[in-house]
N, C-alpha and C positions, 0 to 999 in steps of 0.2 A: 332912492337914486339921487336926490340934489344934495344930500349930505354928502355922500362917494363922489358928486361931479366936482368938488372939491378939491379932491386927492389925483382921480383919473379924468384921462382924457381920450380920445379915439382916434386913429389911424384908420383911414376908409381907401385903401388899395380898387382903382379900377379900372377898364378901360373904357374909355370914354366910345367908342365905335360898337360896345355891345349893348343891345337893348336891358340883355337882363340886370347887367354893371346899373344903365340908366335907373332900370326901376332902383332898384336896391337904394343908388345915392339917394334917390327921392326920400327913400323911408330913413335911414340915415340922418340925413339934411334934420326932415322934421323930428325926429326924435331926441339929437341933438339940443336943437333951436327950445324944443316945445319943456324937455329937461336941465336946460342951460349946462349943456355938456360941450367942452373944446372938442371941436373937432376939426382936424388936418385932412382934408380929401389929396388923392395923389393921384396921377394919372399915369399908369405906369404906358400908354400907347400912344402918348403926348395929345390928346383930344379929349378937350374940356367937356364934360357933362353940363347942361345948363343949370339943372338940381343942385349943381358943387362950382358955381363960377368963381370961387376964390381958391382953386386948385392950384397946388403945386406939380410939378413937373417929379417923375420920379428919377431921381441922382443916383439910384445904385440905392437904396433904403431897400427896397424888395429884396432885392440878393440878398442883402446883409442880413434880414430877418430872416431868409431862407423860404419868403413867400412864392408857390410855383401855381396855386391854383387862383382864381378872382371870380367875382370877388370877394375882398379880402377884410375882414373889418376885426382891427385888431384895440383890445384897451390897454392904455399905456399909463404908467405912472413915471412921471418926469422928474418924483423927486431921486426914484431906487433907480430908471433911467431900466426899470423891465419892462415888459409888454406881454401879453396872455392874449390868444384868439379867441375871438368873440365869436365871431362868425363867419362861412365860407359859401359863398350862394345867396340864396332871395331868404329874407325871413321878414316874418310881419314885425311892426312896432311891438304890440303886445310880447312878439315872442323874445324879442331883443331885448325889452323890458326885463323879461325874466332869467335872462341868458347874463347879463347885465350884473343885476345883484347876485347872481351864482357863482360866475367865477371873479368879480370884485371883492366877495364876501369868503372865498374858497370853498366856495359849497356847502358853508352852514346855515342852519334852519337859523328862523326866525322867530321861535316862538320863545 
C-alpha cells in the first residue's frame, strides 16, 4: 500500500449528520494518516465530521461521478484523472486494506 499511495489517492464522499458516514470517516481518517495515503474528505450535506475536519464542501463532484449511495469512498488516480470505488458503507481497516490493493492492482494476485 505506500508504494500505490504514490500513484493513488482517496475521495471519502459523506454526510456529515449520519452516524454511520462518522464512524466510517474515522476509519478512513486512520487508515489514510497511518498508510500516508491523500485523502479529500467531502461533505456532500454541508456538515463537517470531526474524524475529517479538513473537508471540503461538495460542488457537484457527486453528481459528476454519478455517486447516489454514502458513504462513498472512492480511489483516485490524479495523474489518468479516473477514479474506481473502493467502498460503499462501514468497512474495517483491515478490510479496506485488502479492498485497497485489489482494485489498485486490478485484482491481481500477489504471489
Amino acid at each position: 500500500i505506500s508504494e500505490l499511495a504514490g500513484q493513488y489517492g482517496l475521495f471519502y464522499f459523506y454526510r456529515g449528520g449520519d452516524p454511520i458516514d462518522a464512524q466510517m470517516a474515522g476509519v478512513v481518517a486512520d487508515f489514510a494518516r497511518l498508510r500516508h495515503v491523500s485523502l479529500i474528505p467531502v461533505s456532500v450535506d454541508g456538515t463537517v465530521s470531526p474524524q475529517v475536519p479538513d473537508s471540503r464542501q461538495d460542488a457537484g463532484q457527486s453528481a459528476r461521478m454519478g455517486i447516489t449511495h454514502f458513504p462513498a469512498l472512492f480511489l483516485v488516480d490524479p495523474k489518468s484523472k479516473s477514479f474506481r470505488p473502493l467502498a460503499y458503507g462501514f468497512m474495517t481497516q483491515d478490510d479496506l486494506a485488502k479492498r485497497f490493493l485489489n482494485v489498485a492492482t486490478g485484482f491481481k494476485p500477489n504471489f
